[in-house]
N, C-alpha and C positions, 0 to 999 in steps of 0.2 A: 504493500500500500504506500503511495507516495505523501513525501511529509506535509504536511499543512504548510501554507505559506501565509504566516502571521505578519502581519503591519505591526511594525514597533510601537506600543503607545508609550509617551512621555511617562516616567517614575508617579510624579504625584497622581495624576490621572487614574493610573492603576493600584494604587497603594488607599487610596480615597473609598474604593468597595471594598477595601480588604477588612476580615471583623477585627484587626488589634490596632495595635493603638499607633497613630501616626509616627511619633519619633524615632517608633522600634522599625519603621517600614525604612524611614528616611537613615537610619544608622546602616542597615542593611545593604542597601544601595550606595551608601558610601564605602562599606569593607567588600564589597563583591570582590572577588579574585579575578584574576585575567582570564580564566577558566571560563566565569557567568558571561562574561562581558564578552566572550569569545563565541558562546552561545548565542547570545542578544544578537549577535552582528551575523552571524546563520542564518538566522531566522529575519532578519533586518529586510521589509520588502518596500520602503519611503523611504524616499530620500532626504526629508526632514529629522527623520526618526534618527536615521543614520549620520545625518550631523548634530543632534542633539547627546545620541552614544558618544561620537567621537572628542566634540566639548568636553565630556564628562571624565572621560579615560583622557584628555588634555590637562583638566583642573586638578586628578588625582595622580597628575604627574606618572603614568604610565604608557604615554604617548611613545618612550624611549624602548618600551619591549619590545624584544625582535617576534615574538608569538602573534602580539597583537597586532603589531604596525603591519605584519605580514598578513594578517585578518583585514584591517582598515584598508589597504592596497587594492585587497581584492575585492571590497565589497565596493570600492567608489570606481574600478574599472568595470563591473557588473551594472553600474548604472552611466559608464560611458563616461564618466566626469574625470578627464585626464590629468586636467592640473589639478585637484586636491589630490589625486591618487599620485604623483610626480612627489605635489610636496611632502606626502605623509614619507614613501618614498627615502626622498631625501635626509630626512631625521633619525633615520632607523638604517641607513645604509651602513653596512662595513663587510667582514671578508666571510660572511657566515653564507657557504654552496645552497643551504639549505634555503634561506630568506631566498635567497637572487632564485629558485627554481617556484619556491611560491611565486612570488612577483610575475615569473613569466608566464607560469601555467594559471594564475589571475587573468594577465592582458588576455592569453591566448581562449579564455571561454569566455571573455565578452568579445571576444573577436576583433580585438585590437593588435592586428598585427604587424602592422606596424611597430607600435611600441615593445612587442616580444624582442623583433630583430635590434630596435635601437638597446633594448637593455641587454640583448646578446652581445651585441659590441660592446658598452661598457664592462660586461663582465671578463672576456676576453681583455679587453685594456688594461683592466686591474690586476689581469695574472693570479685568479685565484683559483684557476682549473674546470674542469667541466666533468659530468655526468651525465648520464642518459635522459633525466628528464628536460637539462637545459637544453640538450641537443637535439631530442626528439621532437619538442613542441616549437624549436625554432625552425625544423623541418616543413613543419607541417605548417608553418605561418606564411614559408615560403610556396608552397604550394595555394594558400591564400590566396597571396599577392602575385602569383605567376609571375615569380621571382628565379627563372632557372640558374644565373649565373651566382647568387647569392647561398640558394640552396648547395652547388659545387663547392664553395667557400666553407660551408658549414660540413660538407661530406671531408673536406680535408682536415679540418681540424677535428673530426671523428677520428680516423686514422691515426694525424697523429696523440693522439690520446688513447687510442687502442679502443676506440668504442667500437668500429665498425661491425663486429660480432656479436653485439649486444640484440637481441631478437627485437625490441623497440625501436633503437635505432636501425636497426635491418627495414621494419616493416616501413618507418619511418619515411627509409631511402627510396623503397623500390616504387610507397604512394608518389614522393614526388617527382622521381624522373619516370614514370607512367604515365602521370596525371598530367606532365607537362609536354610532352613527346618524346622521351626517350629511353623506351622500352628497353631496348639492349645495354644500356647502366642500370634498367631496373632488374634487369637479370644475373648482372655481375653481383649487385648489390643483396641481393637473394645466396647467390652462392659465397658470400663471404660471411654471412653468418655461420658463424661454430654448430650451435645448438638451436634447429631450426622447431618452431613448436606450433601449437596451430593458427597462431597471431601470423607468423611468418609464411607460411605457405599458403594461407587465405588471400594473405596483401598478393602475392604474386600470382597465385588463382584469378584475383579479383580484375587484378592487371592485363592481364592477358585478356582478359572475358570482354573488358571495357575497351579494350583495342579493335575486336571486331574483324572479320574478316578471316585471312586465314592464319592469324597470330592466334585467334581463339580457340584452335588445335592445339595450342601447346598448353592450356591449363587444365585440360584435360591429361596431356603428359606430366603435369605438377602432381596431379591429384593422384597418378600410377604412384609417383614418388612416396607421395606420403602415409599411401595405404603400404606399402611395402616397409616402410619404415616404421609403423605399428603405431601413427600418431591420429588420433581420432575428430574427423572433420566435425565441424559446428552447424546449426542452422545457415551463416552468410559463406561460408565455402560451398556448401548446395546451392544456394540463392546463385552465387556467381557462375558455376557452374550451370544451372539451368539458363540463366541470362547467356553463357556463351555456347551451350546449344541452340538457342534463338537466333542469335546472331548468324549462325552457320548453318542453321536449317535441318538440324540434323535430330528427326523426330527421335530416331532411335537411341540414341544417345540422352535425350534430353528422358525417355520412358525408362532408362537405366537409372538414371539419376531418382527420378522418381519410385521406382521400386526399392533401391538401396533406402531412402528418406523411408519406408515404410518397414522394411525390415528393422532397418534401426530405432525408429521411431522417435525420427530428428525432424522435428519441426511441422509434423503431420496437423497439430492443431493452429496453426501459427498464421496468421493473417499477409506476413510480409513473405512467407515460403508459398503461400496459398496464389498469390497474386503473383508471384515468378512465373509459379506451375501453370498459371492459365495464359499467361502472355507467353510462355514456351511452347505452348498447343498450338496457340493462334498464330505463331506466325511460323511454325511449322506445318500448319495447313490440318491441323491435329481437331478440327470445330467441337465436332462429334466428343471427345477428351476431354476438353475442352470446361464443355458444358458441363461433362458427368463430375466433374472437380466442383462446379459452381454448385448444380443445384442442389447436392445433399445435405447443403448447411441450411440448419434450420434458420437458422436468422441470417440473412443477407446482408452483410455489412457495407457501408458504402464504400470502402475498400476492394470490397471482392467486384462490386458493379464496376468503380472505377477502374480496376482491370479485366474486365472482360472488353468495357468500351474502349480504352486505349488501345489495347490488340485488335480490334477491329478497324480502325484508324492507321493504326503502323501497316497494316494489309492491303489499306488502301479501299476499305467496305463500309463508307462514312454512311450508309442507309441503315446500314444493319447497326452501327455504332448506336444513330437518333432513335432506332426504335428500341434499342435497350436503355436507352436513358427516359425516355418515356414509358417503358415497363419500370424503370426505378422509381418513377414518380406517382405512377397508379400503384404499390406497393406501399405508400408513404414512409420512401426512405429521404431521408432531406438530404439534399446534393449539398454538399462541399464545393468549395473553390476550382478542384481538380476537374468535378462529374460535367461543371457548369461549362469549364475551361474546354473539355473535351466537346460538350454540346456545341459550345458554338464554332469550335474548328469543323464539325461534321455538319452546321451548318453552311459555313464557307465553301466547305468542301463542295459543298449541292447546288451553290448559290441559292437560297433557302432564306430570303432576308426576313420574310414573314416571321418563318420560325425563328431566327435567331434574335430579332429584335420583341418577340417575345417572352426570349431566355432574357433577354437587357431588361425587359420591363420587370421580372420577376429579383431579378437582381436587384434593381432598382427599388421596390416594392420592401423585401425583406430588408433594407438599409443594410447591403455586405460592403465589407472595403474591398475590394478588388487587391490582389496581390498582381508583381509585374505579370506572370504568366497567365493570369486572366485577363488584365488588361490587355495583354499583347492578342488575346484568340479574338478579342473583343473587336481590337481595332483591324486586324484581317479580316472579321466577317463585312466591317462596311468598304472597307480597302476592293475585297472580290466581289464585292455585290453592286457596283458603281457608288457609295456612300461617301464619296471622297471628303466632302466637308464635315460631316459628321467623324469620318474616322481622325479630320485632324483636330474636332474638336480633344476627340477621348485623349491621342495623345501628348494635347495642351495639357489634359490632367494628371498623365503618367506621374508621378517623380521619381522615385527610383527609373531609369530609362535606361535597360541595359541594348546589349549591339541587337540583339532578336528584334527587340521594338523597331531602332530605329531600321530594321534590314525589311520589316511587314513595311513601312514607311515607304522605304525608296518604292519597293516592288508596286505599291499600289498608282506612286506617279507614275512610274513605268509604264504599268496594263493602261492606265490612263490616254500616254502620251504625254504624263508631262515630265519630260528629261531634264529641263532645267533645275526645274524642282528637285528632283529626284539627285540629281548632280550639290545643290545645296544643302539639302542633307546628307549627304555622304560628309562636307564640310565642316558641318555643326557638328558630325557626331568625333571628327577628330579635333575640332576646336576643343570638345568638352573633354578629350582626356580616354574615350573610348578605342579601344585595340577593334578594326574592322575584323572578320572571320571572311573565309572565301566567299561566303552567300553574299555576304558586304561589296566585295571587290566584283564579283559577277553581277549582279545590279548594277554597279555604279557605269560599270565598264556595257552592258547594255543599253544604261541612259546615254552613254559619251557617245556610241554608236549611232544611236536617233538624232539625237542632237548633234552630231557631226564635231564633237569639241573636240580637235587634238591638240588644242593647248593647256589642258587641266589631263587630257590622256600620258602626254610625256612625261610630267612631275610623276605620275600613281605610277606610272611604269616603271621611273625610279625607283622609288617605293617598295614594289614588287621585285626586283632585282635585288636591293640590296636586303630584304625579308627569306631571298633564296624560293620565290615564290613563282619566279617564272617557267619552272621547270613543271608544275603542275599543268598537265596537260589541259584540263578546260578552265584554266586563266590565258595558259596560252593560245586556246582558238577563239578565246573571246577577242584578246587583242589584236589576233591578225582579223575576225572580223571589225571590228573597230578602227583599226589604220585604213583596210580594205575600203570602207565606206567613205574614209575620209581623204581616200586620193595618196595616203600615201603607201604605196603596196611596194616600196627596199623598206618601210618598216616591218611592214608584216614579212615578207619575207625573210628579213632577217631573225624574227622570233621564230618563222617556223622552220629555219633552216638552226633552231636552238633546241628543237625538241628532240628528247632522247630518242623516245620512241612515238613514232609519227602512227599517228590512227585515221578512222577514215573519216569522221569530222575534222580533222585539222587541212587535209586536203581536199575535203570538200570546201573551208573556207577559205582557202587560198585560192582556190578554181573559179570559189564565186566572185571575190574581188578582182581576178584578173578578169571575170567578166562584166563584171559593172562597170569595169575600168576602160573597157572596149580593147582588152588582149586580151583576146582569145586565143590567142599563138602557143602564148606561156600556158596560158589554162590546157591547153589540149598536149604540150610538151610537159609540165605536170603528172598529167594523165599518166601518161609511160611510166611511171612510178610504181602506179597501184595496181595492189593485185587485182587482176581480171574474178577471179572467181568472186573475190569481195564486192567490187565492183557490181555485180550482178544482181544484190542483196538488197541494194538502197537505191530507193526512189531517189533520195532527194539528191546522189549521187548524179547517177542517170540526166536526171535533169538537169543540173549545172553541165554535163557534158552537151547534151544537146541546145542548152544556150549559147554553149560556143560555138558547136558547128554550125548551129545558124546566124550567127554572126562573121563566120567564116564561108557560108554558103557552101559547105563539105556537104555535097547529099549522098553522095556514096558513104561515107561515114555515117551518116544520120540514117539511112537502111542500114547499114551494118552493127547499129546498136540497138535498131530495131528486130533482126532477126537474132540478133542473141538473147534478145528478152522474151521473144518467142517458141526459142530454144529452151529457156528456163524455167518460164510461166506459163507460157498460153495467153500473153493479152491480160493477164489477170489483175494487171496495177494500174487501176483506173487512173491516178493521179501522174502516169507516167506516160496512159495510151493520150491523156488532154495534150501534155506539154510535147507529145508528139506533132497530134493537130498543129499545134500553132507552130514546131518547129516547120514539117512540110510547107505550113500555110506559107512562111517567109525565104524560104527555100524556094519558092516559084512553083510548089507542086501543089494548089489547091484543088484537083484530083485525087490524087493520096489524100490527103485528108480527110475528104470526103467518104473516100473507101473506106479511110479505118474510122469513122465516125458512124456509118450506117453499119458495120458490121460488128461494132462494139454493142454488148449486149445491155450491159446497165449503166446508163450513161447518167449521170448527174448534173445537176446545175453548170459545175465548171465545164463539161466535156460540150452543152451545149452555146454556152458563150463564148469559147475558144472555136467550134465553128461559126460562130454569126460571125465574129472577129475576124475570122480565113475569109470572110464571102466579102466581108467590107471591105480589108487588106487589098483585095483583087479586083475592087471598084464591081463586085456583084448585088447592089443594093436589094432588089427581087429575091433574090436566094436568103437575104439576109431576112429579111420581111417574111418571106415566105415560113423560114424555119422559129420568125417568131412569135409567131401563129400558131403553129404547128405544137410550139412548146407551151403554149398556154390551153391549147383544147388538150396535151397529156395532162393537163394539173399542175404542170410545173411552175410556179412560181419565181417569176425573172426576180434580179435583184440589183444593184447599182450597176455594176459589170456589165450586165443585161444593156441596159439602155446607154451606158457610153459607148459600146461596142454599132447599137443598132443606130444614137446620133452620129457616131461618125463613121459609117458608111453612107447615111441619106446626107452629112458633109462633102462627104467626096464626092457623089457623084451630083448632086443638086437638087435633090429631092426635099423642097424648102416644106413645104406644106403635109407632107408625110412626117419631119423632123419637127414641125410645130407639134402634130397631131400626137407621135409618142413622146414627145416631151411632156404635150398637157395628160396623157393618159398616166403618169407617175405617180402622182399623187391622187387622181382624182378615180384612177381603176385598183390602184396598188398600194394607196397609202404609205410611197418611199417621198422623203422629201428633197428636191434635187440638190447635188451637191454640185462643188465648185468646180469639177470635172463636167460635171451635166451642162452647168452653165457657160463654159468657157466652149464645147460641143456646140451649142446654140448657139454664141457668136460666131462661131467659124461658119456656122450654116449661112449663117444671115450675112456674113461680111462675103462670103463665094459668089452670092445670088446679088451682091451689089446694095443690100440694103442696110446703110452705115448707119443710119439715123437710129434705127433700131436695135442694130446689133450695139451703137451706144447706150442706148440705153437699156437694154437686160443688163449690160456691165456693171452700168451702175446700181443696179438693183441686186448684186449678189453678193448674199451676209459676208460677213468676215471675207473680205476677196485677200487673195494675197498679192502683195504689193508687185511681185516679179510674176504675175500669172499669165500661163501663156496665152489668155484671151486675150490681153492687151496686145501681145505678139500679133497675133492674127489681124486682130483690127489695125492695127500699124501697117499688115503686109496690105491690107485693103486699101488701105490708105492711099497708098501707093500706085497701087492700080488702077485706083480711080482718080486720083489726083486731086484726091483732099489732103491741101496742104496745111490749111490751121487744126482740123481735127488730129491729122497725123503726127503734128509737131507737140502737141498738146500731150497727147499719148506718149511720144517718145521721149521727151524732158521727164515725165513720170519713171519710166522705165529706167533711164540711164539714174535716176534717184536710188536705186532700190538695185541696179543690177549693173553697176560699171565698170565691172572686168569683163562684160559679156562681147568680144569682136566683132558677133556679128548684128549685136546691135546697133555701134558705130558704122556698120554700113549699111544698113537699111534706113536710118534718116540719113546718112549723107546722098543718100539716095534719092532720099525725097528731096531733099533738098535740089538737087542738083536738076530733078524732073521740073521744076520750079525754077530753074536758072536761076539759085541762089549759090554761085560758084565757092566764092569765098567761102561760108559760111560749111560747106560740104569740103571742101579742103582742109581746113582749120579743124572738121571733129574728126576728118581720117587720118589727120596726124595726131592727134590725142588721143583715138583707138589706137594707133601704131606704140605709142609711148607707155600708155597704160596696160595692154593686153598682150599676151600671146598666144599667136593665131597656131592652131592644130592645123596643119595641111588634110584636107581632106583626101581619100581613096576610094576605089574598088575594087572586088577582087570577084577573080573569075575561075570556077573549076577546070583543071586540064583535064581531060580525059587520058 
């Protein structure tokens, strides 16, 4: 039974009910021994109370006991108050091992760790020698403070004091270089212990479990060890061990471990082995086990629900999670911080905001304080649910705000679009002192991508480099995609000519930036690299290759990656048979296309706007119209794609009053509302057919236009052709605002100008294009046979 935790009351207070007589109360109170007074301060839960004790043992002049001052230390580090605890401290200090290991294992369980390490180096300074408890709890303060070079400091002065064999300091070592990354000293430091016992081969069990992957094989090698050695495991070397069958997947192993726990009958009744045992089913795929663990307890703890739901979650079965936590609540078992925490991730997960903002109302309702970890599921469900300004309210309220918070943060401007954002807090959260974790650096580095920043990209690169973090393969394909985007591809190339081992994302993004970049030479001399059979595996592979050869107009290549995926599948990867279409489409074979588009069996939205797209490409307006007809009597439901594809073919060819008609049909058949692509379609329509007046004015009617949009392009080239010179100049002064490195806009108004015999004034900007820009020489390229 745990002790009562008494509030100190003041002496007279308490001695005033007492039935004798007051002076005898008050005499008592003055002779207490350091023994009562030592009790008093145990039991001591105010902090009034505890400066009233301390006054008292001040006045009776036994401030100066090293028993007590080591009692007063620890009780004012328990309530976090550093300088009286310094000065009591200070008054009571001398060479006594004993005082200085209080002292430290005081700071180290109010979790001031700091102060363990600073009075570790004092003690060290004074030369008065060290033991296992000073060493062990300055260990472990460093693993705190994910403090690795500090925690080596303290492994050496173990050594040389001859601790490193002390099973404490052993378990001590091997928590902190495990818990910091480096397992391979947490295993020397296991095998330097003399007399290893079950403290000791638990920490290294636990280690390896917590590593994950295929290190979690060897704590099972641990565990050979120490049954051979005739040392008898505990509840948490089970617990670890079930955790690192989970990890590995390895049902069989984990029903071993479970059958030993009942042979022995370690930990059978135990709530924290109960909840291993069902999170080791579940994510060993073990359901049916699973269950039979859960239901035979008569009372359902909310421990045991909150591990069934979180296995359901780690599986990736957020359905199955919600309706067990709503069987926890028809039960009337009252959900905790954890059960809530999990609800609303498996709301996120479903985007489910209904349900999840009625887990908030009920939160809300019961007045709970949200801890960070429910704060943070909190602020992910309106993050994945579009709730962007709500989610930034929650995390105005966070305060403790660790990196997870701020990492749901970025990710939500991310899904958003908004990279600036999302680039800003990546800022604040190293302003305030926070260590990013790789989900930090992949955010950030997917906002710098959107956003096109490579001048906040170089500095994080650094960063990364000098973290030894570029070697991580998807930091590295993040980067070269983010140089890629941003034009500069000898950066990415040179991160991916840094990778040990090249995989086939990293060479898909180097393919794609050389094709966005318009070399498709290097992309397809890339190619030669990779294995072919790999090759054959990925879509999104495939596709980056056939972007190049249609940009290279290879059509013998582009059939020859056709009949190998024919070879492999059968036509079977819809998303490969589309970007086929529109490869042949721009290949000049909008026959093929066509072929493999009628004999594609389950064709989707994309497989049919990639052919309206091939019929427009080829100035086939009829074919285009015809098939989009055709897609709406199947049911198919067009979508933006739909209709910029189908305005710009009635663009191209002149089909103004058909490109009226499915313009106005978008919202008013479809309820899509047009976008700045629909609209800039429309001016092209209108400015082809000669009607300026008009096609100015949709311009100016469309929301948020962007300042460099290429309707303004269009109506400039109109411009020109008609020989509207003040509209066109009008236009063009706007443009060169907003896009004055662009070449060939310095020569479409010196154009116009010039069509206008305004000599001067067209000389003067094509030498200022000259000065400012550099011209890309334009090509063609032709297949030899």
């Amino acid at each position: 039974m745990a002790p009562r935790k008494l509030a100190f009351i003041s002496p007279p207070s308490v001695f005033d009910q007492l039935p004798f007589d007051r002076s005898l109360a008050t005499s008592l109170w003055s002779s207490a021994s350091p023994q009562k007074f030592a009790s008093f301060l145990d039991n001591c839960w105010e902090f009034n109370s505890l400066k009233k004790l301390h006054a008292r043992i001040f006045v009776l002049g036994l401030g100066g006991e090293i028993f007590l001052g080591t009692k007063l230390v620890s009780s004012y580090a328990k309530f976090r108050t550093l300088s009286e605890s310094r000065w009591v401290f200070r008054g009571i200090v001398n060479d006594n091992l004993s005082l200085w290991n209080s002292v430290i294992v005081g700071y180290f369980r109010a979790n001031q760790f700091q102060e363990v390490l600073g009075g570790y180096l004092a003690l060290r300074r004074r030369r008065i020698g060290l033991n296992s408890p000073a060493v062990t709890f300055s260990l472990k303060s460093c693993v705190g403070l994910e403090s690795l070079g500090f925690g080596r400091g303290v492994h050496c002065d173990a050594f040389k004091f001859g601790l490193e064999g002390d099973p404490f300091v052993g378990s001590a070592l091997i928590g902190l270089y495990s818990k910091l990354g480096a397992i391979e000293d947490a295993a020397k430091s296991f095998d330097e212990i003399s007399e290893r016992d079950t403290v000791a081969y638990t920490s290294m069990i636990t280690a390896f479990s917590q590593c994950g992957g295929r290190l979690s094989c060897k704590a099972f090698h641990v565990f050979g060890y120490m049954q051979r050695n005739q040392v008898d495991p505990s509840r948490v070397t089970l617990v670890s061990l079930l955790q690192a069958a989970a990890s590995l997947g390895e049902l069989n192993a984990g029903q071993a471990i479970h059958g030993f726990a009942l042979r022995r009958r370690i930990g059978c009744s135990d709530e924290v082995f109960e909840t291993a045992l069902m999170d080791m089913y579940i994510r060993c795929g073990g359901l049916k086990m699973a269950s039979r663990v859960f239901r035979p307890k008569k009372v359902r703890t909310v421990g045991s629900w909150n591990a069934l739901i979180t296995g359901y979650l780690q599986i990736g079965q957020p359905v199955e999670a919600l309706q067990h936590f709503i069987c926890m609540i028809c039960e009337k078992v009252v959900p905790d911080l954890i059960s809530l925490a999990n609800a609303l991730l498996a709301c996120a997960d479903l985007v489910c905001m209904k349900e999840g903002k009625s887990i908030h109302g009920y939160i809300f309702r019961a007045g709970m304080e949200l801890d960070t970890v429910a704060s943070t599921a909190l602020l992910g469900l309106y993050c994945k649910c579009g709730g962007l300004g709500q989610a930034r309210q929650i995390y105005n309220q966070i305060d403790n705000k660790d990196v997870i918070t701020h990492n749901v943060m970025m990710g939500g401007y991310v899904r958003d679009g908004l990279a600036r954002e999302a680039i800003e807090m990546y800022s604040h959260m190293i302003r305030t002192g926070q260590r990013p974790n790789s989900a930090s650096l992949l955010t950030v580095l997917s906002a710098l991508s959107d956003h096109k920043d490579v001048k906040t990209c170089l500095p994080l690169h650094g960063r990364l480099i000098r973290s030894n973090l570029e070697s991580n393969t998807e930091i590295a394909n993040h980067l070269i995609s983010t140089y890629a985007r941003c034009s500069f591809l000898h950066y990415a190339r040179r991160v991916f000519n840094r990778i040990a081992r090249v995989d086939l994302v990293s060479l898909t993004s180097m393919m794609t930036g050389y094709v966005l970049a318009g070399h498709a030479d290097e992309a397809v001399s890339l190619l030669k690299d990779m294995q072919q059979e790999i090759l054959e595996h990925d879509s999104v592979a495939l596709t980056t290759v056939l972007q190049a050869f249609s940009q290279l107009g290879c059509l013998s290549s582009v059939k020859e990656v056709h009949c190998r995926l024919y070879r492999s599948r059968g036509e079977a990867d819809l998303p490969f048979v589309n970007s086929l279409i529109t490869t042949y489409a721009k290949c000049g074979r909008a026959d093929l296309a066509g072929l493999l588009f009628h004999s594609t069996s389950s064709q989707c939205l994309t497989t049919w706007n990639a052919m309206i797209a091939a019929h427009g490409m080829h100035g086939n307006p009829e074919e285009a119209m015809k098939l989009y007809n055709e897609m709406k009597v199947k049911g198919i439901r067009p979508d933006g794609a739909t209709f910029t594809s189908i305005l710009t073919a009635c663009s191209h060819s002149g089909l103004v009053q058909e490109g009226l008609c499915v313009f106005k049909s978008m919202y008013e058949e479809h309820g899509l509302h047009p976008q700045e692509e629909h609209y800039s379609c429309l001016v092209d329509l209108l400015c082809r057919s000669g009607k300026l007046a008009e096609a100015c004015e949709v311009l100016r009617s469309i929301p948020l236009l962007d300042e460099s949009s290429s309707a303004k392009g269009s109506l400039l080239a109109a411009c020109r052709v008609y020989a509207d010179q003040k509209r066109g100049e009008a236009i063009g002064r706007e443009l060169l605002d907003s896009e004055s490195g662009k070449p060939s806009l310095y020569t479409a108004i010196s154009n116009l100008y010039a069509q206008g015999e305004r000599w001067e004034e067209a000389g003067r900007l094509r030498s200022v294009g000259k000065d400012r820009c550099e011209r890309t020489p334009g090509y063609s390229l032709i297949e030899v046979q």
